[in-house]
Structure formats: structure tokens, C-alpha cells
N, C-alpha and C positions, 0 to 999 in steps of 0.2 A: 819469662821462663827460659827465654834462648839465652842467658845470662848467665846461667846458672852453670854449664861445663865450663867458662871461664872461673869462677869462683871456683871449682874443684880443682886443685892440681893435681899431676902426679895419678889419673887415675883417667879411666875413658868412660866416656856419658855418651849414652843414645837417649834421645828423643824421639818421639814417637807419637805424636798429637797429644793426648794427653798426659802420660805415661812419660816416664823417664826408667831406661835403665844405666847403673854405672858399673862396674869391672876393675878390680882390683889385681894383680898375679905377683905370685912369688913364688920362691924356691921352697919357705918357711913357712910352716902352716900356722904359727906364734906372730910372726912375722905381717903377713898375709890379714889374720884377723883384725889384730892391734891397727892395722893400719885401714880398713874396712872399719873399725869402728870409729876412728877418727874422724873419715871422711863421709861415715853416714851422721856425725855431731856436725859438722862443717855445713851437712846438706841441709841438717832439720835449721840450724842456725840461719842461713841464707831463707830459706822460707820461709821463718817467722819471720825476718828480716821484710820480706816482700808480702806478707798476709796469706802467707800459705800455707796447709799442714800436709804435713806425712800421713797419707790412710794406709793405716797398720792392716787394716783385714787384705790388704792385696800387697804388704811387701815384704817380702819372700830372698830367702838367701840360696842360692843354689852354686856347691863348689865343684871345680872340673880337677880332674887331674888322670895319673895312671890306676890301675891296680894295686898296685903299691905304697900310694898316697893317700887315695881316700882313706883308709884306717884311722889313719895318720888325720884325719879332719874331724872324726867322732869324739862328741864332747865340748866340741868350738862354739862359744859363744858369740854371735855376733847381736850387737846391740842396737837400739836406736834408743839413746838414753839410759832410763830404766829399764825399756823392753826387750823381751830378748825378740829375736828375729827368726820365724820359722825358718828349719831348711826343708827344702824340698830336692825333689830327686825330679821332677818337672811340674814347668805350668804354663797355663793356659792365660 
């Protein structure tokens, strides 16, 4: 699993004992997604890759920005494949 933030470029991974989270930013909320949904295909890819799966019941998209912006995020599909990707506003 420590392997697995080399295999991601271009994006920041934390690990966390079991748990991974990754971090994507832009100025472009088109941008932004498109490129999130890339690198969540890269992720699920690398963990078949190694005999792993993505548990969908605990991954979660949650986007930061101003006042201004968030508007600007409603409607944003992010995916993991077919799935779409809850957002959330927090978690646990």
C-alpha cells in the first residue's frame, strides 16, 4: 500500500493505517473533477493491480473552496468508474 502515492502523480495521498486519503486542487471546478476522476481510475487500477478493492460505503468526496466557488461545485460528478462518489459536507 506505501506504493501506491508513487503510482499517483500530480496529486497528494495520505495514508493513514488503513485508510488512504488523496487531494486534488484547482482553480477549475471542470478541471478539478475531470482530473479527480482520472486519478480515482489510476487508484481503483493500481489496486486491482495489487488484489485490492475500493469500499464504496466509506469513500466519500468532499470539496473545499470560498463562498463563491462552492456554487460553482453543485452538480459535479465524481466517479469511481460507473459509481458516482457521494459528496459530503463532513466525515468521520
Amino acid at each position: 500500500m506505501n506504493d501506491l502515492p508513487s503510482s499517483l502523480s500530480e496529486i497528494r495521498t495520505h495514508l493513514y493505517a488503513d485508510d488512504t486519503a488523496i487531494s486534488v486542487s484547482s482553480n477549475n471546478v471542470e478541471q478539478l473533477v475531470t482530473s479527480l476522476n482520472v486519478k480515482l481510475q489510476d487508484a481503483a487500477s493500481w489496486m486491482h493491480e495489487n488484489r485490492l478493492t475500493l469500499n464504496m460505503t466509506k469513500t466519500k468526496t468532499m470539496l473545499f473552496g470560498t463562498h463563491q466557488s462552492i456554487p460553482k461545485t453543485r452538480g459535479a460528478k465524481v466517479m469511481a468508474g460507473d459509481t458516482d462518489i457521494e459528496t459530503v459536507n463532513a466525515y468521520r
